[in-house]
mmCIF file as gemmi writes it, N, C-alpha and C atoms, coordinates in Angstrom:
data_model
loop_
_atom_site.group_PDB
_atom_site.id
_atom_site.type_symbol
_atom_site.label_atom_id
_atom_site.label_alt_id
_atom_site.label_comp_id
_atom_site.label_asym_id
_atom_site.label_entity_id
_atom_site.label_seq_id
_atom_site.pdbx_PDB_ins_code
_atom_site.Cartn_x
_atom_site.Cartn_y
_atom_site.Cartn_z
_atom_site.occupancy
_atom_site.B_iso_or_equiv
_atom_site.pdbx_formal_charge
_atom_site.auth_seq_id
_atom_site.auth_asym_id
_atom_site.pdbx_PDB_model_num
ATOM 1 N N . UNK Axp A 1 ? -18.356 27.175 2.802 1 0 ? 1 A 1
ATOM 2 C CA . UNK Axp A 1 ? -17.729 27.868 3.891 1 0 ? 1 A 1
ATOM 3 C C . UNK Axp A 1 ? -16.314 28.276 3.481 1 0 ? 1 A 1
ATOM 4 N N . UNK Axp A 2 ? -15.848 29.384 3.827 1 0 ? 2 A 1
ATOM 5 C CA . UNK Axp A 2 ? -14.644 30.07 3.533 1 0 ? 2 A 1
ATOM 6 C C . UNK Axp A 2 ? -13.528 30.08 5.017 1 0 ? 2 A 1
ATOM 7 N N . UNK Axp A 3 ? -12.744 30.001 4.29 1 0 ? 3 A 1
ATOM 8 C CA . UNK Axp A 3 ? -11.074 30.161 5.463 1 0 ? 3 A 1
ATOM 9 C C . UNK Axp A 3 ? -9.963 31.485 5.175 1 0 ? 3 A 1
ATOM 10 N N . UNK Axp A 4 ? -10.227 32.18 5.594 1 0 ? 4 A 1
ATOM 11 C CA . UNK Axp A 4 ? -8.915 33.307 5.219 1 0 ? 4 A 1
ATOM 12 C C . UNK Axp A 4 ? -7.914 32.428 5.809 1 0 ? 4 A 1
ATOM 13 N N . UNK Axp A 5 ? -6.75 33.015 4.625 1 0 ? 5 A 1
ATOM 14 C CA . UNK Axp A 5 ? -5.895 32.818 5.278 1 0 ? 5 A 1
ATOM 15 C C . UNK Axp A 5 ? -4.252 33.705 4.575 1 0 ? 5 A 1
ATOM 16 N N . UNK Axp A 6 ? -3.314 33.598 5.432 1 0 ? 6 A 1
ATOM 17 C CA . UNK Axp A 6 ? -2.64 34.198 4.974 1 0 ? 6 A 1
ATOM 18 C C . UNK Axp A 6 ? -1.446 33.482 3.802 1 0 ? 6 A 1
ATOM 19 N N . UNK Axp A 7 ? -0.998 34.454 2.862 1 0 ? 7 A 1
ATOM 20 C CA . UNK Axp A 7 ? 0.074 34.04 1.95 1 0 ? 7 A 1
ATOM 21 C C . UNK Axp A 7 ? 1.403 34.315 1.81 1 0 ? 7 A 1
ATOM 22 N N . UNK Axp A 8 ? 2.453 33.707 1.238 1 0 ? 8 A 1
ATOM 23 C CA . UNK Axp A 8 ? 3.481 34.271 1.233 1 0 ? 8 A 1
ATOM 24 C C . UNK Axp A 8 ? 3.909 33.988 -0.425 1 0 ? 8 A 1
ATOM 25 N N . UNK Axp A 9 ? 4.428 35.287 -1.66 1 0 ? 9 A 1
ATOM 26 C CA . UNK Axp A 9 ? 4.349 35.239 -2.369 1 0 ? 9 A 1
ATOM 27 C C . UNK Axp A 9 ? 5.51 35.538 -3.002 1 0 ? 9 A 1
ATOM 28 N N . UNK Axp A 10 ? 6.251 34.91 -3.929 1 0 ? 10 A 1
ATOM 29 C CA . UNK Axp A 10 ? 7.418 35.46 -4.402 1 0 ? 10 A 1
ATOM 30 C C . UNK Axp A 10 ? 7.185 37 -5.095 1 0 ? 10 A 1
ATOM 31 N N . UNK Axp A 11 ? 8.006 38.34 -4.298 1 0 ? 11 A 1
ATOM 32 C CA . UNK Axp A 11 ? 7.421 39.741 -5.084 1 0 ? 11 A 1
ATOM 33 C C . UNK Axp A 11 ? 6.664 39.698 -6.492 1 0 ? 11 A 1
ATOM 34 N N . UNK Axp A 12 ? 7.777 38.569 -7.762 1 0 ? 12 A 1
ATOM 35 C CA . UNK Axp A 12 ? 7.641 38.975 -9.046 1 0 ? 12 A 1
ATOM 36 C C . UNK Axp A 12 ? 6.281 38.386 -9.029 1 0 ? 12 A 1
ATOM 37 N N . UNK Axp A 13 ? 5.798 37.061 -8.56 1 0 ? 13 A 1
ATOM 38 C CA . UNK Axp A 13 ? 4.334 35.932 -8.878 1 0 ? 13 A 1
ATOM 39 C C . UNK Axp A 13 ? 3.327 37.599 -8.433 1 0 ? 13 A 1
ATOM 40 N N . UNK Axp A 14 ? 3.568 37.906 -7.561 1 0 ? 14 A 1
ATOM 41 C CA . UNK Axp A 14 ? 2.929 38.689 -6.801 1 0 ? 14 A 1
ATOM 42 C C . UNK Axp A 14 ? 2.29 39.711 -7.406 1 0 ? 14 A 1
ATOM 43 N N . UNK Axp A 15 ? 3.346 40.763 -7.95 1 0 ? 15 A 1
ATOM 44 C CA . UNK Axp A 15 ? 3.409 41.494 -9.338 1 0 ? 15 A 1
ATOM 45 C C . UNK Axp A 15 ? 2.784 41.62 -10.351 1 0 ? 15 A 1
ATOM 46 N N . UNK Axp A 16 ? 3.271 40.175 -11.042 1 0 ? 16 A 1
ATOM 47 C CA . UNK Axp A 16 ? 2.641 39.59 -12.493 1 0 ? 16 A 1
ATOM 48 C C . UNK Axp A 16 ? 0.834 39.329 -11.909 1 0 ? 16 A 1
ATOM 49 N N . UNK Axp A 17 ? 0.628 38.804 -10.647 1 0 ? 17 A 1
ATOM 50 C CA . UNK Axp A 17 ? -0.758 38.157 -10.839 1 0 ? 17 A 1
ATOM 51 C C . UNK Axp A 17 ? -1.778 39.641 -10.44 1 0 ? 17 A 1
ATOM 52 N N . UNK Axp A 18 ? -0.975 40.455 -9.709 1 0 ? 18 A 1
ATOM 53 C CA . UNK Axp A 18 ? -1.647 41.979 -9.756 1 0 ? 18 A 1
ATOM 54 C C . UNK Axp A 18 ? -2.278 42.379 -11.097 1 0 ? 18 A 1
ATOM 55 N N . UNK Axp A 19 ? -0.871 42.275 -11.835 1 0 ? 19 A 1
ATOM 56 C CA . UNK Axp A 19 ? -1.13 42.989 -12.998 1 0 ? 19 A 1
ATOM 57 C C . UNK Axp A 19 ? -2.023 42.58 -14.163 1 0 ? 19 A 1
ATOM 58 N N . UNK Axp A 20 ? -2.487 40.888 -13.923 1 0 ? 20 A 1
ATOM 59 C CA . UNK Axp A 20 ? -3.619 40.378 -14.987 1 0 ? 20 A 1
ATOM 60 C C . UNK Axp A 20 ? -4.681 39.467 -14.024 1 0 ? 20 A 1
ATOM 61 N N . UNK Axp A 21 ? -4.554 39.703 -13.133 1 0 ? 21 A 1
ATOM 62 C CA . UNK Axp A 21 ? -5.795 39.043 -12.687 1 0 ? 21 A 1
ATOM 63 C C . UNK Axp A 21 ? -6.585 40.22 -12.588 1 0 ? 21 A 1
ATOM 64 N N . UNK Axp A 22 ? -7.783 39.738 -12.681 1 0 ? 22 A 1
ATOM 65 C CA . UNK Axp A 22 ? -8.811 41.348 -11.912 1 0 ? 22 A 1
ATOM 66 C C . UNK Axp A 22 ? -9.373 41.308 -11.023 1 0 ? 22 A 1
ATOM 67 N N . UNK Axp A 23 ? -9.323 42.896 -10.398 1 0 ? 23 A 1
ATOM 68 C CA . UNK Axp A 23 ? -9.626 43.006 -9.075 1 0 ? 23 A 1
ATOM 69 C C . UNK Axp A 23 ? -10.555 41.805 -8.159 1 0 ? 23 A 1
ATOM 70 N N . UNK Axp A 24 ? -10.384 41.535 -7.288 1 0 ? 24 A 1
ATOM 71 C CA . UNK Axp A 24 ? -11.223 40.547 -6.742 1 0 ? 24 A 1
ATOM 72 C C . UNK Axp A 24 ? -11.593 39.271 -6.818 1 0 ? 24 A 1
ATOM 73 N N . UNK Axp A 25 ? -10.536 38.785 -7.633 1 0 ? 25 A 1
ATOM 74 C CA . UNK Axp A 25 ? -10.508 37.643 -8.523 1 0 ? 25 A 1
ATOM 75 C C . UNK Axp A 25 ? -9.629 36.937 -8.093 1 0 ? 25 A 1
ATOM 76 N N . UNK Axp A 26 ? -8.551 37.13 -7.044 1 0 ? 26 A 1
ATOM 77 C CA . UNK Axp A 26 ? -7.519 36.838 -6.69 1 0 ? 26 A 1
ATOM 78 C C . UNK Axp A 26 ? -7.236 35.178 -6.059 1 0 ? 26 A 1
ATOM 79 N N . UNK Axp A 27 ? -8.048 35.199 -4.899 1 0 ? 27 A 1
ATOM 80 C CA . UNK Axp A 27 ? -8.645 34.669 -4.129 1 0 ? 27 A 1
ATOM 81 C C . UNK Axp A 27 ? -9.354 33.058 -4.543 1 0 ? 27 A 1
ATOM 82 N N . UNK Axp A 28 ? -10.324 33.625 -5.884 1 0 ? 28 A 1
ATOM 83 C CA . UNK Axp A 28 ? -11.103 32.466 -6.219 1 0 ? 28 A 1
ATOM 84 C C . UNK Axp A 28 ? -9.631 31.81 -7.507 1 0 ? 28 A 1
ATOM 85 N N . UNK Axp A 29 ? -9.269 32.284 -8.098 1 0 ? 29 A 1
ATOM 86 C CA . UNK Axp A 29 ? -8.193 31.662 -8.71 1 0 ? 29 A 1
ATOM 87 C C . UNK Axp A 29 ? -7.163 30.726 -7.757 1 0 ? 29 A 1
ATOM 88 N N . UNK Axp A 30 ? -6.669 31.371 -6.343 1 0 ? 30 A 1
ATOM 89 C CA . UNK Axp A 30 ? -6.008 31.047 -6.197 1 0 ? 30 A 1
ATOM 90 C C . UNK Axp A 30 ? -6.252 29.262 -5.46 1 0 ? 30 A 1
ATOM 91 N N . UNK Axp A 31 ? -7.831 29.854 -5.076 1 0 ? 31 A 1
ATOM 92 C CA . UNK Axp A 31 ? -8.469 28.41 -4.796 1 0 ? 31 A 1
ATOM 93 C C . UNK Axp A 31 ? -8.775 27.272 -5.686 1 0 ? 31 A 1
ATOM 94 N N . UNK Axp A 32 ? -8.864 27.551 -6.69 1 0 ? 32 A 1
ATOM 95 C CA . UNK Axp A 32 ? -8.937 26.927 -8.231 1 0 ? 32 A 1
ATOM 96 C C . UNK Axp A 32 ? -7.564 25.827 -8.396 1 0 ? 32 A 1
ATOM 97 N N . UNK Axp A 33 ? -6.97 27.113 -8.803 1 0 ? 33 A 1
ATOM 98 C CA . UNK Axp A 33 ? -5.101 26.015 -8.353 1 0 ? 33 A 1
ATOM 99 C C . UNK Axp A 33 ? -4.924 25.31 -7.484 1 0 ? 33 A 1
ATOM 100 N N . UNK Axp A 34 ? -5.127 25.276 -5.915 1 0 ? 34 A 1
ATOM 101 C CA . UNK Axp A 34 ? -4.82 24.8 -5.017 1 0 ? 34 A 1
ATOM 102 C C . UNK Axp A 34 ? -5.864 23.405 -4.927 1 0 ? 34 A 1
ATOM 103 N N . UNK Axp A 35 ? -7.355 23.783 -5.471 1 0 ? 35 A 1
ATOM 104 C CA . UNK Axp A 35 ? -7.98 22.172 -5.714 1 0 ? 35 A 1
ATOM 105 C C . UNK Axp A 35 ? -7.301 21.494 -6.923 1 0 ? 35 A 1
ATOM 106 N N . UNK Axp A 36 ? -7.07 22.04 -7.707 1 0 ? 36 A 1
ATOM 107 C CA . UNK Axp A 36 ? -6.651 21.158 -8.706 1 0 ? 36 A 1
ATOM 108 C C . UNK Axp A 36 ? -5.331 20.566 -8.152 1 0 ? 36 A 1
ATOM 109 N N . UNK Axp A 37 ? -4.735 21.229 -7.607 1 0 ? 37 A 1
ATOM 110 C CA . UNK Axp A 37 ? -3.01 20.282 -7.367 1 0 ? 37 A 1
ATOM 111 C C . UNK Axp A 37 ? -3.559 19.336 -6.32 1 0 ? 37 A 1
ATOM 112 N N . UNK Axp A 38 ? -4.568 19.655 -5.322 1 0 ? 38 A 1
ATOM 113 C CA . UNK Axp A 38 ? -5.028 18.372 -3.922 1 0 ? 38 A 1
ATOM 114 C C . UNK Axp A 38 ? -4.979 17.323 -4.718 1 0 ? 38 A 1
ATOM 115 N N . UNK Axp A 39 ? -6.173 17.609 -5.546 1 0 ? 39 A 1
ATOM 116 C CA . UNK Axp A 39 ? -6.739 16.332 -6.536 1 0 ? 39 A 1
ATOM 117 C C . UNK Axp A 39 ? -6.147 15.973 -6.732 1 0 ? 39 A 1
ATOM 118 N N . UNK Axp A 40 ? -5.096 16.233 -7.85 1 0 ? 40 A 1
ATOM 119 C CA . UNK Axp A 40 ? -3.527 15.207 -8.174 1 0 ? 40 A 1
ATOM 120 C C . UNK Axp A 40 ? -2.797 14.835 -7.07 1 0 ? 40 A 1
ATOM 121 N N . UNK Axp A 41 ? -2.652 15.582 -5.794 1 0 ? 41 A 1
ATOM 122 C CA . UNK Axp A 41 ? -2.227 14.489 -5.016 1 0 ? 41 A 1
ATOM 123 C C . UNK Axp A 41 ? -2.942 13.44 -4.714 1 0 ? 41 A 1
ATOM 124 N N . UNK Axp A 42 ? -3.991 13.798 -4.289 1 0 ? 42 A 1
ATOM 125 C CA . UNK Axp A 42 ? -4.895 12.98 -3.872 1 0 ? 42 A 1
ATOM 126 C C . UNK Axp A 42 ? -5.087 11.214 -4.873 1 0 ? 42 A 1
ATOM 127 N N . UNK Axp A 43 ? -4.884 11.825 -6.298 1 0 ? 43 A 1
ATOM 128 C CA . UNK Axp A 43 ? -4.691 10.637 -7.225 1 0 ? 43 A 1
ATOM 129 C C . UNK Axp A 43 ? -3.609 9.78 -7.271 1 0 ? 43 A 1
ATOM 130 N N . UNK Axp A 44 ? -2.56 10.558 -6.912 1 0 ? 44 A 1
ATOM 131 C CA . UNK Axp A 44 ? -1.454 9.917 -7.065 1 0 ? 44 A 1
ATOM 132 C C . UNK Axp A 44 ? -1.013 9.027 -5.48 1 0 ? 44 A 1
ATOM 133 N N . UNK Axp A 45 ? -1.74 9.901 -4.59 1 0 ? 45 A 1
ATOM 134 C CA . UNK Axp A 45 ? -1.846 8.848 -3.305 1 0 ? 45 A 1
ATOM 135 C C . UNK Axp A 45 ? -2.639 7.507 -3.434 1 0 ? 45 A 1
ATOM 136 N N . UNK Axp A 46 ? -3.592 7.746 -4.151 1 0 ? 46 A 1
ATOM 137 C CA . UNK Axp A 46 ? -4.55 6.371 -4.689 1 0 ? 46 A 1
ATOM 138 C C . UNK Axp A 46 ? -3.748 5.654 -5.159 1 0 ? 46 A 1
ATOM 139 N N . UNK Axp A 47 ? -3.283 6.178 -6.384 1 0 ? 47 A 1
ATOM 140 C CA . UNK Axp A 47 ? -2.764 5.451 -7.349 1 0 ? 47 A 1
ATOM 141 C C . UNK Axp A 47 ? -1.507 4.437 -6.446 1 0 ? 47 A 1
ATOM 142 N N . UNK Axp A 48 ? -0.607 4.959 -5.445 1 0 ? 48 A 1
ATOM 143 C CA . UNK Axp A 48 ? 0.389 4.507 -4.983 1 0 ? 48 A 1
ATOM 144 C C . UNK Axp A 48 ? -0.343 3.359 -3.92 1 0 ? 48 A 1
ATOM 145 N N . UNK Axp A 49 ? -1.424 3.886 -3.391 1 0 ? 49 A 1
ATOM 146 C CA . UNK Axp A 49 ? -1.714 2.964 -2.3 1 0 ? 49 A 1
ATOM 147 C C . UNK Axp A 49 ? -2.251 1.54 -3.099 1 0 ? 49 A 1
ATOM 148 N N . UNK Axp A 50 ? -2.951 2.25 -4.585 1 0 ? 50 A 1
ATOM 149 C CA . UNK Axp A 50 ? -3.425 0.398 -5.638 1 0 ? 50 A 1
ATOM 150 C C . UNK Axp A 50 ? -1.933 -0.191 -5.658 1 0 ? 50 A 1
ATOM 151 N N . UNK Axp A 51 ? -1.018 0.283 -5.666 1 0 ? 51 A 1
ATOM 152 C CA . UNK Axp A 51 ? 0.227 -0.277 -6.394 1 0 ? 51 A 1
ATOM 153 C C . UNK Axp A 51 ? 0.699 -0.672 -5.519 1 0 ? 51 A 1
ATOM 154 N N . UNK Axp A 52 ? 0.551 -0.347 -3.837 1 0 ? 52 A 1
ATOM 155 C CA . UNK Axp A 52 ? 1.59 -1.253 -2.678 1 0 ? 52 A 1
ATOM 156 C C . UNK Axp A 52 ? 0.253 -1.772 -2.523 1 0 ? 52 A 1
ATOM 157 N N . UNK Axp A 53 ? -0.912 -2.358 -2.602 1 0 ? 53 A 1
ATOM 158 C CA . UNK Axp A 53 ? -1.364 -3.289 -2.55 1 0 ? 53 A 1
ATOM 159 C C . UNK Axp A 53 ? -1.645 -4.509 -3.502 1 0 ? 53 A 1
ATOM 160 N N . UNK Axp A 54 ? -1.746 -4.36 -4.803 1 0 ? 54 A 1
ATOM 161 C CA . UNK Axp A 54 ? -1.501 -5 -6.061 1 0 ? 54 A 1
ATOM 162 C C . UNK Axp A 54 ? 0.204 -5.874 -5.211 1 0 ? 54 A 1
ATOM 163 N N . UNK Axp A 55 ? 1.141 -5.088 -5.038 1 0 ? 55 A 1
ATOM 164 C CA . UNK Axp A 55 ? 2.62 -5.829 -4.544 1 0 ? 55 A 1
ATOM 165 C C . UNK Axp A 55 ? 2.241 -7.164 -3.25 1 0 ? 55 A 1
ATOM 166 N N . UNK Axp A 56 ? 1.26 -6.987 -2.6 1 0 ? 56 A 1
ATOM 167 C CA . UNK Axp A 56 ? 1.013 -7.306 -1.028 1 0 ? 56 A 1
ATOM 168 C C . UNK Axp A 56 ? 0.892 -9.019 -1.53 1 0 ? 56 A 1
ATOM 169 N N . UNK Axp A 57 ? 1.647 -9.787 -1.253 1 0 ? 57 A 1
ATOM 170 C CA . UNK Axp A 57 ? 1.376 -11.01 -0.919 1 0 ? 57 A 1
ATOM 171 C C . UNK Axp A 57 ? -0.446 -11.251 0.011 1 0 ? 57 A 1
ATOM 172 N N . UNK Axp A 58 ? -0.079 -10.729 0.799 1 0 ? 58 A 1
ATOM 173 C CA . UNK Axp A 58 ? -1.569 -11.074 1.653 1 0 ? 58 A 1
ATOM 174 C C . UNK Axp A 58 ? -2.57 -10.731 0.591 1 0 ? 58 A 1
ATOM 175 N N . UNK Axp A 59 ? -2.99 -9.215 0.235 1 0 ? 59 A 1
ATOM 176 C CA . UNK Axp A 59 ? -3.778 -8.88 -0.515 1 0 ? 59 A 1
ATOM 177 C C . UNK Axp A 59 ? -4.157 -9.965 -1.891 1 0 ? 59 A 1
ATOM 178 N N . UNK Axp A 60 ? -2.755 -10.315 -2.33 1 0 ? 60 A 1
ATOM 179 C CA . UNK Axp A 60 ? -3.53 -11.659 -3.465 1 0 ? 60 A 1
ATOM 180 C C . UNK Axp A 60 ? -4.176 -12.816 -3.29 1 0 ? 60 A 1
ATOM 181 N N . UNK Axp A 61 ? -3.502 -13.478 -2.133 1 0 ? 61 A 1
ATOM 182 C CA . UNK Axp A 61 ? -4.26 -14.201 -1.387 1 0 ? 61 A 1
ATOM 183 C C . UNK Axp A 61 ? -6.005 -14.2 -0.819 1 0 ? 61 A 1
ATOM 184 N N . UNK Axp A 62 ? -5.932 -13.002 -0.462 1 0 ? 62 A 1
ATOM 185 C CA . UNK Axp A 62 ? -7.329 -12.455 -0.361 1 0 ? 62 A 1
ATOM 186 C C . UNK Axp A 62 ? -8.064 -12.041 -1.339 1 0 ? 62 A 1
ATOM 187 N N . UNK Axp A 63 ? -7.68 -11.815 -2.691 1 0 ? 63 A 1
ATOM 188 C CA . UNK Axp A 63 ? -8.328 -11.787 -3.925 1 0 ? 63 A 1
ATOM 189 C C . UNK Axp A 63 ? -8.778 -13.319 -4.126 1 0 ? 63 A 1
ATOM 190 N N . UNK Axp A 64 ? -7.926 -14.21 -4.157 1 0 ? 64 A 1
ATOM 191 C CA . UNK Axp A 64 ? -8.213 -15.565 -4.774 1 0 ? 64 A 1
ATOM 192 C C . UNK Axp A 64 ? -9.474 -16.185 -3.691 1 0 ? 64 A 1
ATOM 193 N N . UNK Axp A 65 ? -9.207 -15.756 -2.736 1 0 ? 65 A 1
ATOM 194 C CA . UNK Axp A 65 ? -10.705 -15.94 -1.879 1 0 ? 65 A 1
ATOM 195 C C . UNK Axp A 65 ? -11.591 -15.585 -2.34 1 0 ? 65 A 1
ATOM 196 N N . UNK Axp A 66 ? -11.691 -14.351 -2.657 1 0 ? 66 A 1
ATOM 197 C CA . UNK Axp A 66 ? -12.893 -13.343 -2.934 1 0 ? 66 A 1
ATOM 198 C C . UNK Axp A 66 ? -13.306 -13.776 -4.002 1 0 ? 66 A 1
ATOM 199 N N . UNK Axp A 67 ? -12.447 -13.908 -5.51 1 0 ? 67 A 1
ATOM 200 C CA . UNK Axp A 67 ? -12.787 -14.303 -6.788 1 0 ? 67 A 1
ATOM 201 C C . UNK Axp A 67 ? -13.394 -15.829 -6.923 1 0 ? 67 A 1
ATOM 202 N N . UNK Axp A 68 ? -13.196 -16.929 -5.477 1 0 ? 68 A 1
ATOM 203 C CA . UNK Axp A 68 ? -14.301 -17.76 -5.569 1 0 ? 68 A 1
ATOM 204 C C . UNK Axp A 68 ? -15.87 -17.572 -5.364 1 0 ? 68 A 1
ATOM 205 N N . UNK Axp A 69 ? -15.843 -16.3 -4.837 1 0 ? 69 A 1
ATOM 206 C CA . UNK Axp A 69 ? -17.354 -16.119 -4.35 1 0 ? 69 A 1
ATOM 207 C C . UNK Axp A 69 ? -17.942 -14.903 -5.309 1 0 ? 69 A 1
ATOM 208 N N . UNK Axp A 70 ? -17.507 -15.05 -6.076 1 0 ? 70 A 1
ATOM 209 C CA . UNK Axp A 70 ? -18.172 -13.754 -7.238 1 0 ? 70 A 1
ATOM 210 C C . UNK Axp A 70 ? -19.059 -14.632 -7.811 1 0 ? 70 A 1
ATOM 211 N N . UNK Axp A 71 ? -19.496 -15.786 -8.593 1 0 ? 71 A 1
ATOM 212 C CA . UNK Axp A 71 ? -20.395 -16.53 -8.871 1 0 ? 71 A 1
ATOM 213 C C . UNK Axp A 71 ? -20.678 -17.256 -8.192 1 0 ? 71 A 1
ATOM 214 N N . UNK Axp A 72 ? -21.088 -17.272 -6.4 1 0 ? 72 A 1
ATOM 215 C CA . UNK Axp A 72 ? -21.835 -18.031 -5.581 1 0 ? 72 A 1
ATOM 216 C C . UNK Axp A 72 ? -23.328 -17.868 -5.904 1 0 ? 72 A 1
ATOM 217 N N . UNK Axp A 73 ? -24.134 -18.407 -5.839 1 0 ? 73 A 1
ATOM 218 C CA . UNK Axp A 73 ? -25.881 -18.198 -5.624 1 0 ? 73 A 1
ATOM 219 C C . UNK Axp A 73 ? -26.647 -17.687 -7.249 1 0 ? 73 A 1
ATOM 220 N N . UNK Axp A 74 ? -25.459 -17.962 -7.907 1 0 ? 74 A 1
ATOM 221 C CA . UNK Axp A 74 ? -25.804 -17.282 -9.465 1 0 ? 74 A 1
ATOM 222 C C . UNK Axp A 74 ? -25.516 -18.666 -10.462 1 0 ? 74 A 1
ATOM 223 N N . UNK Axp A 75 ? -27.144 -18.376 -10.826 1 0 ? 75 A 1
ATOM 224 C CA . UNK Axp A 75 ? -27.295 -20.026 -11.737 1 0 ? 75 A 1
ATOM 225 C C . UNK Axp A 75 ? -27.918 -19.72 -13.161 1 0 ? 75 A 1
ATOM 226 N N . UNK Axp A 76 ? -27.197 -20.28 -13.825 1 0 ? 76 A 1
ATOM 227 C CA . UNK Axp A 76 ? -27.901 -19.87 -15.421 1 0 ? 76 A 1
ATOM 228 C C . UNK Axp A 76 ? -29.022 -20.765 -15.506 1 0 ? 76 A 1
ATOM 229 N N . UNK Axp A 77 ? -30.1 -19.825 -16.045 1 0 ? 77 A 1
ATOM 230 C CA . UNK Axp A 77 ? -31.017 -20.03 -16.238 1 0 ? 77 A 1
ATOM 231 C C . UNK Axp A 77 ? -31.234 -20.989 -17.653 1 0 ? 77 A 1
């Protein structure tokens, strides 16, 4: 599904991407860029939210719980 929408472009970006993009092409490029930069936010929001939880007092606490029950019900044979 598609969204028009409108842009605002510095003249020269504007210009330059006239002059080597091709016709009709505009559009899907410009959507191209705009997923790729989400994604990196999107990673770097991850990445920040592992790192204020890795910091969290509570959260370790709740690991050392958890890491007793990773070999519950599991018996060598």
């Amino acid at each position: 599904m598609r969204k028009a929408v409108n842009l605002n472009l510095e003249k020269s970006v504007y210009q330059e991407a006239k002059r080597l993009v091709p016709t009709g092409q505009v559009s899907s490029l410009i959507n191209s860029l705009l997923k790729e930069h989400v994604k990196k936010l999107k990673e770097q929001e991850l990445k920040e939210a592992y790192q204020r939880t890795a910091k969290s007092k509570e959260m370790r606490e709740e690991d050392k719980v958890w890491e007793g029950t990773i070999e519950d019900g599991i018996e060598d044979e």
